[in-house]
N, C-alpha and C positions, 0 to 999 in steps of 0.2 A: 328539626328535619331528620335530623338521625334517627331518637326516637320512632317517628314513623316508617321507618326504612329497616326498623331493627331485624322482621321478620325473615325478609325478602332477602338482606344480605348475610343473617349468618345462614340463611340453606346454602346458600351460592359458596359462601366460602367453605363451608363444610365438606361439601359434593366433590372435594376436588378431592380427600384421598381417605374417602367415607369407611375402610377398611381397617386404619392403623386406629389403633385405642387413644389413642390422645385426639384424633379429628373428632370421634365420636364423643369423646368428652364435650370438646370445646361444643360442640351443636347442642349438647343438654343444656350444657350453661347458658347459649344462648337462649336459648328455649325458656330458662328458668327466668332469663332477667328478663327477658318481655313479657315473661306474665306479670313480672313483679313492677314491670313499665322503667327500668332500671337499665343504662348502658354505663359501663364503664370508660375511662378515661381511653386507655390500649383500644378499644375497640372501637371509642370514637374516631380514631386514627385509620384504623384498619377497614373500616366500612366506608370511610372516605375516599380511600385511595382506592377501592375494590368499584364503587359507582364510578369513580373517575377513568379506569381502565376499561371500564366496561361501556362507557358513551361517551363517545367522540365529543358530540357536542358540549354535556356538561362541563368536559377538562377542556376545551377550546375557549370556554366562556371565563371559565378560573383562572386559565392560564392570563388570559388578558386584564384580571384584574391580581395577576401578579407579576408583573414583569420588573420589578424591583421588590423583592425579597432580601429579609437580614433575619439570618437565625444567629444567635447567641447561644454561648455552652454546646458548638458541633460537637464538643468531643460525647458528648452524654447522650449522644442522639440512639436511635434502637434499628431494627430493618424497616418497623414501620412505616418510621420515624422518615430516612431514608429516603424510601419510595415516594413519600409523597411529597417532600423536598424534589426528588427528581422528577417526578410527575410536573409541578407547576413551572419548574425554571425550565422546561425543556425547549421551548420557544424562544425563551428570554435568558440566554446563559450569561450576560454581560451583566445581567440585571441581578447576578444572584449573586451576598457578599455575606461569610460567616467569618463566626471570628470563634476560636476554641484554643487548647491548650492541651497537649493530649496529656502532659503530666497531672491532668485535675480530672481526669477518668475517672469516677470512682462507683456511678452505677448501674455496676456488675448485676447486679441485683433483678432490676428490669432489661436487661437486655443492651442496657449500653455498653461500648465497646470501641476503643478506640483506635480502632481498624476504618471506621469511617472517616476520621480527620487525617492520619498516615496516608490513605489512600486518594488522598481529596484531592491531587493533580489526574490522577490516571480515571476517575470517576468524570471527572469535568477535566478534561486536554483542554490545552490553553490558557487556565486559569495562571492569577499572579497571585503571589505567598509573602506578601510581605511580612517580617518583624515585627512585633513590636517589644524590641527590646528595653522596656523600663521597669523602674518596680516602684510603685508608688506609696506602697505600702510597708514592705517590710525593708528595714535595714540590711547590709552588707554579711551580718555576722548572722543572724537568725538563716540566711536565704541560704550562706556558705552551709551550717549544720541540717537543711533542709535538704539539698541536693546530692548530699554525700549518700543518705537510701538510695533517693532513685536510681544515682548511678551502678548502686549494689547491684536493686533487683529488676528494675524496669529496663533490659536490655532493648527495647524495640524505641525507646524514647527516640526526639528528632535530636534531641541534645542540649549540652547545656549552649547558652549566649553569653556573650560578652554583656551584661547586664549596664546601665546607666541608671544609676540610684536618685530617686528624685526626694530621699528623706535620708537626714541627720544619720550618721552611725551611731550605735549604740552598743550593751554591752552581746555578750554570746548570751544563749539560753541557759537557765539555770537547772542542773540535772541536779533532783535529791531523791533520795530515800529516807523512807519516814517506817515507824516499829510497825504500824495498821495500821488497815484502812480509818480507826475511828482517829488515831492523831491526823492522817492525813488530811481528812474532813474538817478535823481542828485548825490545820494550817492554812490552807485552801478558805477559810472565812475568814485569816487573821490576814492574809497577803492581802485578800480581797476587801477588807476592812482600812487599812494602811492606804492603800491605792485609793480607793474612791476620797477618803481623806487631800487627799494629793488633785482631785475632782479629772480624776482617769476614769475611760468606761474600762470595764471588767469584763469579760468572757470567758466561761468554767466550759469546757468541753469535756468529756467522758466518751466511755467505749460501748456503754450500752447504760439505756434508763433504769439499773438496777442500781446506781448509782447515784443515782439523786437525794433519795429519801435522807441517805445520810446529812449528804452535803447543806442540803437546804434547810436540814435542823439546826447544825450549827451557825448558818447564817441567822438563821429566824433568832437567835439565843444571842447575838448581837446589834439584833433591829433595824438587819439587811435589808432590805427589799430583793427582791427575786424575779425573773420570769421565766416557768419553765413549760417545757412541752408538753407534758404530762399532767394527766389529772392525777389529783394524791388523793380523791373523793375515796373512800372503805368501799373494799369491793360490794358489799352487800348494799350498799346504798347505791351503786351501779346496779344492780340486779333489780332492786327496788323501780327505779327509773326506767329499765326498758320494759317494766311490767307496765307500769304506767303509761309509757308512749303506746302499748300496744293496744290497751285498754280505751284507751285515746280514737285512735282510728284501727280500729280491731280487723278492717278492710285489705290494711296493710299487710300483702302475702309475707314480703319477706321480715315484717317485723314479729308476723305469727311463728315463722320457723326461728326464729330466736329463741324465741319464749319459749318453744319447743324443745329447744336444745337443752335449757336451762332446768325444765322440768326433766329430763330425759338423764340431767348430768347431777342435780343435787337436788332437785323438788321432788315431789309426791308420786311422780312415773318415775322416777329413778333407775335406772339402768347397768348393773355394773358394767364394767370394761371399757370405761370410758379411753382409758388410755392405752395407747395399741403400739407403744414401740418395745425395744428391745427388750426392755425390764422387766413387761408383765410376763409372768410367768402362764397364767392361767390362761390356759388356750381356749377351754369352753366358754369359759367365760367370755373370754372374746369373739366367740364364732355366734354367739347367742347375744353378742350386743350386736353384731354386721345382721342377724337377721332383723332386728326392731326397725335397725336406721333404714334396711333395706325396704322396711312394711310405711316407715313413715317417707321414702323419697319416692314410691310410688304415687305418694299422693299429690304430686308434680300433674301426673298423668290427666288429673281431672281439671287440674287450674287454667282458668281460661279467662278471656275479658268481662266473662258476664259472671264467673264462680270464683271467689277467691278462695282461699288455702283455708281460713276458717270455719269460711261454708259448708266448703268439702268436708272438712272435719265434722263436721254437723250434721251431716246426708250421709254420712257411710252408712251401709248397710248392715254389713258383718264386721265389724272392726273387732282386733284382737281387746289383749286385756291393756296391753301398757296403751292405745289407742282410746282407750273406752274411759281410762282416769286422766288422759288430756284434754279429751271433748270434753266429760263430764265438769271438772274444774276450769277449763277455756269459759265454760259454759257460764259456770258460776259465777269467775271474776268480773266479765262481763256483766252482767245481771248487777251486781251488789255495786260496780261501779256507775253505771245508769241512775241504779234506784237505792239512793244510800239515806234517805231519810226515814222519819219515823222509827220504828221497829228493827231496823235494819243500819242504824246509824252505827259507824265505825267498825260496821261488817265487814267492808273491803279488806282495809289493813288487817283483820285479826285474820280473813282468810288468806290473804298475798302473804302474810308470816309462812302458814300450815304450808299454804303451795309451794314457793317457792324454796323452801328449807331457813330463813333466815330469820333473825331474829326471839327463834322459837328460844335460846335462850335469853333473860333478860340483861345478864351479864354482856352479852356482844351487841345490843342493841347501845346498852352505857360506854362499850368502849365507840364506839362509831359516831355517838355524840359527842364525849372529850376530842375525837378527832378533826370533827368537825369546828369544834369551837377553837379550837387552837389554828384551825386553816383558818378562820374568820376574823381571830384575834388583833385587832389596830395596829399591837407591838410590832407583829409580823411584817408589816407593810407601812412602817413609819421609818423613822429617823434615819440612817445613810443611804444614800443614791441604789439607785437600781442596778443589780450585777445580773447577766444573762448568762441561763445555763442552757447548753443542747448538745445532740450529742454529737460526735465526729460525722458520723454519716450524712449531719447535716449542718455544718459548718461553711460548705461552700456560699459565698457571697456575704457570710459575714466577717468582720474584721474589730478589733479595741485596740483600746492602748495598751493593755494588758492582757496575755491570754495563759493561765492555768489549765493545762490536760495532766488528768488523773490516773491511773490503774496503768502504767507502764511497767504492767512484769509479762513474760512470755508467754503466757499461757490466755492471754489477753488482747494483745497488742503485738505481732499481727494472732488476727483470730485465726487458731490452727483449723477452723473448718473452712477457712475462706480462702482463698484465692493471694498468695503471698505476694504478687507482683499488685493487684491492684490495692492489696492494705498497706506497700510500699508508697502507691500513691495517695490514699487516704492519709497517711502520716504524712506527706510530705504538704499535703492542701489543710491541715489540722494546723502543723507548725503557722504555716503560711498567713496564719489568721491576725498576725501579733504585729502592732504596728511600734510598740515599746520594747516592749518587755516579756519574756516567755519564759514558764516556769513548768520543767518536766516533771511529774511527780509518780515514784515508786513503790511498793511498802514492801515492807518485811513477811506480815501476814495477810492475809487476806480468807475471805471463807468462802468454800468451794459452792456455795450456793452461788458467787456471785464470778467466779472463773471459771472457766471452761474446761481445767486441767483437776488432779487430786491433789499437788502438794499445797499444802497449809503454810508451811511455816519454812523460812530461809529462799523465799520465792526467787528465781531469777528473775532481771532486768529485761527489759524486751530486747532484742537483738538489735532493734532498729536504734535504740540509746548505743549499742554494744559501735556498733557502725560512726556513730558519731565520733565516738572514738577520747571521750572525757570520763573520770573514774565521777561514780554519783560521790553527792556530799550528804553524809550522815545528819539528818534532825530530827533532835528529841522533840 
């Protein structure tokens, strides 16, 4: 039903303040995903509440088949979010029961904000707040070193409780520092190796997925089992892959502008200036890649439910030059994927090589099969139990009996671009994960490819260990 709705409601929402540059954005985008028959998850939300405001009777008919509502994780809710919460209980306010935590805020990111659960008496007058003061999960000693951030830097918290622990004490969190990252990786397999031994589950948290690769090497070099968020596929065998899907249903608007990208950024339309922050120096260059992108987003202009973005490619009239080696190889791959026999047999690949940029040496084509066979390899995924790796940002709702978090020096942890009150809370819902045992881990070095800051070597600790208020313990 959305989908069919998509049209009608992003004008409506648009219209209301069709002047400022972000409204006008948001209508293109809308504009763009319904040619591509495409809604997003935010705007599933947002076009709901928008028909619900806008007809009595549809929200009179919702509202009565909501008169008992339960949202879980209020604190993570958005304004959308919000409205349409307040939209359906507005009939049935007895009937509406959340349960949140505003110290487990942590996505900032989309619009969450934990001004919604703080406020939640004066939003809904009348309402009752009960407690639940237990902790089912973590011990006395982890929850103590968990709490002493928030009350750093989360001054708006509702506070701490009188807490009634329903599990065993254990010991405090173990704070180290290790030389590097690559011994850290070493230790972080060997704790992890130890514990499942002991038949504990294992949970590696990190601060961002640049940190995996290491980690899950040395697991695999132990005959770890792993599951991580991330694909480790070679990037060119991703590239490979969405040539394929598009060659697949070549119909697909938005899997055409992919491919577009892709030739535009390292295939055969190649484009310089691709990259447009601070760094690039080269201004022409950049004023002369915004005019290409600017010649390929008008071709939005012609996509409709009967032309897709392909077609259009293929009807222009006058197309410039970087337009005219898109269509023309769009042209081809298509064709050679179709008609790949006879005369023509293993035409596709040698051309998806030339177009795309990849594999044109033979050397990176061999590295991408060792890669491949080593993700495939039995060793990798045999002999000790399964340890789970993800990263902080997405740690809430899960918990082990062991939880190792990695890269705790300051230029990391909290991330100086983000928001220091809610990476106070993200630390403190990361710790929160560990129902045994919790292992903080530091280095000495680390490379700036994978921190956020310049120094290399004699790294600080993150503040938030500093807070804790224990010296780390040195391991070789």
């Amino acid at each position: 039903m959305v989908k069919n709705l998509l049209n009608v409601n992003s004008t409506v929402i648009a219209k209301k303040n069709t002047d400022e540059k972000k409204c006008q954005i948001c209508k293109k985008y809308w504009e763009i995903m319904s040619k591509c028959n495409y809604v997003d998850f935010d705007d599933q939300i947002l076009f709901a509440c928008d028909i619900l405001e806008k007809n009595p009777t549809i929200l009179k008919k919702y509202q009565s088949r909501a008169k008992h509502l339960l949202v879980d994780e209020y604190q993570d809710i958005n304004v959308a979010q919000f409205r349409l919460i307040e939209l359906l209980s507005r009939e049935s306010r007895n009937g509406l029961f959340v349960v949140g935590d505003d110290a487990q805020s942590i996505y900032g990111f989309r619009g969450g904000n934990p001004k919604f659960i703080l406020r939640f008496e004066k939003d809904f007058p009348g309402s009752e707040i009960p407690p639940l003061a237990y902790s089912r999960r973590c011990h006395e000693k982890t929850m103590c070193d968990a709490i002493k951030v928030l009350k750093k830097y989360y001054t708006d918290w509702t506070g701490e409780q009188k807490l009634e622990y329903k599990v065993l004490s254990g010991e405090e969190p173990q704070i180290w520092q290790l030389p590097s990252e690559l011994s850290e990786a070493e230790k972080v397999a060997k704790i992890a190796r130890d514990f499942i031994q002991k038949k504990k589950s294992i949970l590696i948290l990190v601060p961002k997925k640049e940190f995996f690769p290491l980690i899950t090497q040395e697991l695999s070099k132990r005959g770890i089992a792993y599951s991580c968020p991330i694909s480790f596929l070679p990037e060119r065998v991703e590239i490979a892959k969405l040539f394929i899907d598009w060659a697949t249903i070549s119909s697909d608007s938005f899997k055409t502008r992919l491919v577009i990208e892709e030739l535009i950024n390292k295939g055969i339309a190649h484009v310089p200036g691709v990259k447009k922050d601070r760094r690039t120096t080269h201004q022409e260059t950049i004023k002369k890649r915004i005019i290409e992108e600017t010649e390929i987003a008008k071709l939005w202009e012609h996509v409709d439910k009967k032309s897709d973005l392909f077609s259009v490619i293929k009807n222009l009239k006058e197309p410039n030059k970087t337009l005219v080696k898109i269509r023309d190889e769009l042209l081809n791959l298509s064709e050679l994927f179709i008609n790949f026999k006879k005369e023509k047999r293993g035409e596709f690949i040698k051309q998806l090589s030339v177009v795309s940029g990849i594999w044109c040496n033979p050397s990176e084509l061999m590295d991408d099969i060792i890669k491949i066979t080593k993700l495939l390899n039995p060793q990798s995924i045999t002999g000790l139990g399964l340890v789970q790796l993800n990263t902080m940002k997405k740690a809430k709702g899960l918990e082990a009996d062991v939880v190792i978090t990695v890269g705790l020096e300051d230029d990391i942890v909290p991330n100086p671009r983000g928001d220091f009150v809610e990476e106070s809370r993200l630390f403190y819902v990361s710790m929160t994960r560990a129902k045994e045992k919790l292992f903080l881990l530091h280095t000495f070095k680390r490379p700036r490819n994978i921190s956020y800051g310049d120094v290399l070597m004699d790294k600080p600790r993150s503040r938030f260990l500093d807070i804790i208020g224990r010296k780390s313990e040195w391991k070789k």
